[in-house]
N, C-alpha and C positions, 0 to 999 in steps of 0.2 A: 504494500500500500504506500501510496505518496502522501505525506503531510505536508499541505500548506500554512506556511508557518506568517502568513502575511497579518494575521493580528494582533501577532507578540511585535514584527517588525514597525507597525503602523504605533504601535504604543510607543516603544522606543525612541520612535520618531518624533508622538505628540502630536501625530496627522491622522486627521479625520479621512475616511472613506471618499469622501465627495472630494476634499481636497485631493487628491490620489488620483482618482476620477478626472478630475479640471488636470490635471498633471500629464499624467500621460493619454488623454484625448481614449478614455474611455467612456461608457455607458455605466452608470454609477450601479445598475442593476448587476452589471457583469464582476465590479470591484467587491460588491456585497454579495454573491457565488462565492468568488475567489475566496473572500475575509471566513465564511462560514464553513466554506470545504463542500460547495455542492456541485462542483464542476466536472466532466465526465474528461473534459482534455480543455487545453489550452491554448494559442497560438504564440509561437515564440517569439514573436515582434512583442508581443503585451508582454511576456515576463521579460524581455529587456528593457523597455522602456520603464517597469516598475523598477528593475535592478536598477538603471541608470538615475531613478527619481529619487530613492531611497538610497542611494549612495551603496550601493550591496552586491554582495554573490549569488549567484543564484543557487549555493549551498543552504545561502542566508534565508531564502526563500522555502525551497523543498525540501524535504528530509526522503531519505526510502528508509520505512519501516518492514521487514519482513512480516506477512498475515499467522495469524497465530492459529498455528492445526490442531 
């Protein structure tokens, strides 16, 4: 499983959703998917442009957790 880890990074940061949203020229609907983990995939222009906004890795962003059998 992938964890996205974008609303510990958004804390860190002290940036609002929407703000993120106006940032990298997303749909604030698609940043609040991301924030909650309800996304099925994602396109890699948006997680650079988050990495690039958030000053980050995109380690900083996703984690792989192995699914527990």
């Amino acid at each position: 499983m992938i964890k996205i880890k974008l609303s510990e990074l958004l804390g860190k940061n002290k940036m609002t959703r929407k703000a993120l949203a106006e940032m990298v020229d997303a749909r604030p609907n698609t940043i609040g998917d991301l924030y909650h983990e309800k996304v099925k995939r994602v396109e890699l222009d948006l997680l650079s442009r988050i990495c690039e906004a958030l000053d980050c890795e995109i380690s900083d962003l996703l984690e792989y957790q192995p699914d527990e059998e």
